[in-house]
N, C-alpha and C positions, 0 to 999 in steps of 0.2 A: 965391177964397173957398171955405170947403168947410160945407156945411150940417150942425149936429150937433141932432138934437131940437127941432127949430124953432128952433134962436139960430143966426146966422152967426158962423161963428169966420174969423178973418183970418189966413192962411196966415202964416208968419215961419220964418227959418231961425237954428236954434239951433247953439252950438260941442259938438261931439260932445263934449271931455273934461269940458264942463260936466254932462253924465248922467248919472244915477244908474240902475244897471241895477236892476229888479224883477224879473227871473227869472234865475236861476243857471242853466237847464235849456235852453243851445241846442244846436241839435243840426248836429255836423257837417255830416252829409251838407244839412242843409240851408243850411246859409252855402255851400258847396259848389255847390248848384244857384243861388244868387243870384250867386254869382259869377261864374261861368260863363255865366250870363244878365240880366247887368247892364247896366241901363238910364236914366241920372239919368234923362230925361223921361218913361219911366213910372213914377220911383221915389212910392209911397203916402208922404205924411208920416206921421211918427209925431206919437202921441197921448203928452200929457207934459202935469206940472201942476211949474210954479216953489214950492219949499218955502224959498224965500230962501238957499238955499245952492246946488242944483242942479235939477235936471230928472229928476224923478221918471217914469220911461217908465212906462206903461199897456199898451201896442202898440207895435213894432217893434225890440224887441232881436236882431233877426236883422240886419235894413235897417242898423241904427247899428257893429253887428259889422264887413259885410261893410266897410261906406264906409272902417272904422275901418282897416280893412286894405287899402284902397285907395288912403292915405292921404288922403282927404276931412277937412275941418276943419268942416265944417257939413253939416245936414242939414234939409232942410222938416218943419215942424212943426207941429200945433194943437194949443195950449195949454190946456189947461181950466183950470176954474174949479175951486175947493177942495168946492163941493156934489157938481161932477161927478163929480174926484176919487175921491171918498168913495163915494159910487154905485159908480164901477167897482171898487173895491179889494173892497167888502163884498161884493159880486154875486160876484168870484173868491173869495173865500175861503170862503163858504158856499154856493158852486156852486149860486147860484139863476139860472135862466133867463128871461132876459126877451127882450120884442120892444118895440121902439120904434116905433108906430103917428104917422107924422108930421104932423101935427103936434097930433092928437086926444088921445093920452093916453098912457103906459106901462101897458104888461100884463105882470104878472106870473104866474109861468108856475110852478105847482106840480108 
Protein backbone atom coordinates (compact mmCIF):
# COMPACT_ATOMS: atom_id res chain seq x y z
CA UNK A 1 0.00 0.00 0.00
CA UNK A 2 1.37 3.36 -0.66
CA UNK A 3 0.06 6.53 1.24
CA UNK A 4 -1.04 9.56 -1.12
CA UNK A 5 -2.46 12.78 0.97
CA UNK A 6 -3.85 11.03 3.73
CA UNK A 7 -5.94 8.28 1.60
CA UNK A 8 -4.31 4.74 1.11
CA UNK A 9 -4.18 3.92 -2.34
CA UNK A 10 -3.76 -0.02 -3.00
CA UNK A 11 -0.88 -0.82 -5.22
CA UNK A 12 -2.20 -2.89 -8.62
CA UNK A 13 -0.35 -3.79 -11.73
CA UNK A 14 -1.63 -2.35 -14.82
CA UNK A 15 -0.84 -3.73 -18.84
CA UNK A 16 1.58 -1.37 -20.23
CA UNK A 17 -0.21 -1.09 -23.92
CA UNK A 18 -3.24 -0.11 -21.91
CA UNK A 19 -1.19 3.68 -21.25
CA UNK A 20 -1.68 6.64 -22.45
CA UNK A 21 1.49 8.51 -22.41
CA UNK A 22 1.26 12.45 -20.96
CA UNK A 23 4.63 13.69 -21.96
CA UNK A 24 6.20 13.42 -25.45
CA UNK A 25 9.61 14.63 -23.82
CA UNK A 26 11.70 11.48 -22.62
CA UNK A 27 14.93 11.80 -22.65
CA UNK A 28 17.47 9.24 -23.88
CA UNK A 29 20.16 9.30 -21.95
CA UNK A 30 17.71 8.79 -19.25
CA UNK A 31 15.79 5.48 -20.23
CA UNK A 32 19.52 4.74 -20.91
CA UNK A 33 20.54 5.04 -17.13
CA UNK A 34 17.29 3.05 -16.16
CA UNK A 35 18.21 0.50 -18.11
CA UNK A 36 21.41 -0.20 -17.37
CA UNK A 37 20.33 0.07 -13.68
CA UNK A 38 17.23 -1.96 -13.67
CA UNK A 39 15.66 -3.17 -10.78
CA UNK A 40 11.76 -4.69 -10.75
CA UNK A 41 11.98 -4.77 -6.76
CA UNK A 42 13.14 -1.20 -6.50
CA UNK A 43 10.94 -0.25 -9.44
CA UNK A 44 8.47 3.19 -7.98
CA UNK A 45 4.80 2.51 -9.40
CA UNK A 46 3.52 4.90 -11.46
CA UNK A 47 0.88 7.22 -10.82
CA UNK A 48 -2.07 6.90 -13.53
CA UNK A 49 -5.85 7.77 -13.48
CA UNK A 50 -8.31 5.12 -15.67
CA UNK A 51 -10.29 7.62 -18.34
CA UNK A 52 -12.39 4.29 -19.34
CA UNK A 53 -10.28 3.77 -22.34
CA UNK A 54 -6.77 3.79 -20.89
CA UNK A 55 -4.31 4.87 -18.19
CA UNK A 56 -3.68 8.23 -18.23
CA UNK A 57 0.25 8.49 -16.78
CA UNK A 58 0.86 11.39 -14.22
CA UNK A 59 4.45 10.00 -13.24
CA UNK A 60 6.58 7.42 -14.71
CA UNK A 61 6.90 7.63 -18.54
CA UNK A 62 10.51 6.82 -18.37
CA UNK A 63 9.85 3.44 -15.76
CA UNK A 64 6.81 2.31 -18.65
CA UNK A 65 9.54 3.06 -21.64
CA UNK A 66 12.34 1.23 -20.32
CA UNK A 67 9.98 -2.15 -19.01
CA UNK A 68 8.32 -1.55 -22.60
CA UNK A 69 11.63 -2.33 -24.04
CA UNK A 70 12.29 -5.00 -21.68
CA UNK A 71 9.50 -6.59 -22.84
CA UNK A 72 7.50 -6.33 -19.50
CA UNK A 73 3.68 -6.63 -20.07
CA UNK A 74 2.77 -4.91 -16.76
CA UNK A 75 3.78 -2.61 -14.43
CA UNK A 76 2.89 -1.55 -10.39
CA UNK A 77 0.70 1.23 -10.34
CA UNK A 78 -1.45 3.81 -8.07
CA UNK A 79 -4.49 4.75 -9.48
CA UNK A 80 -6.04 8.07 -8.70
CA UNK A 81 -9.14 9.36 -8.34
CA UNK A 82 -10.54 11.83 -11.18
CA UNK A 83 -10.25 15.09 -8.28
CA UNK A 84 -6.65 13.87 -7.87
CA UNK A 85 -6.36 13.60 -11.44
CA UNK A 86 -7.23 17.02 -12.07
CA UNK A 87 -5.06 18.55 -9.32
CA UNK A 88 -2.05 17.09 -10.74
CA UNK A 89 -2.64 17.97 -14.59
CA UNK A 90 -3.81 21.83 -13.44
CA UNK A 91 -0.56 22.12 -10.91
CA UNK A 92 1.62 21.09 -14.44
CA UNK A 93 0.18 23.06 -16.70
CA UNK A 94 0.19 26.36 -14.66
CA UNK A 95 3.46 25.41 -12.93
CA UNK A 96 2.11 26.17 -9.46
CA UNK A 97 4.17 24.62 -6.66
CA UNK A 98 2.68 23.05 -3.91
CA UNK A 99 3.75 20.75 -0.68
CA UNK A 100 1.62 18.19 0.66
CA UNK A 101 1.77 18.78 4.61
CA UNK A 102 0.31 15.07 5.61
CA UNK A 103 -2.07 14.92 6.64
CA UNK A 104 -3.01 18.59 7.89
CA UNK A 105 -3.47 20.43 4.79
CA UNK A 106 -2.11 21.52 1.04
CA UNK A 107 -0.02 24.56 0.75
CA UNK A 108 0.18 26.34 -1.93
CA UNK A 109 3.07 27.79 -2.83
CA UNK A 110 3.11 31.35 -4.70
Amino acid sequence: MKKIANKTKELVYINIDRIIFSNSNISQTKLDYLKNNFSFEKLEPVCAYFNGKGYILTDGNHRVKVLQELKHTNIPAVILTKDEYDFLAYSKVNTILFRVSIPEKIEILS
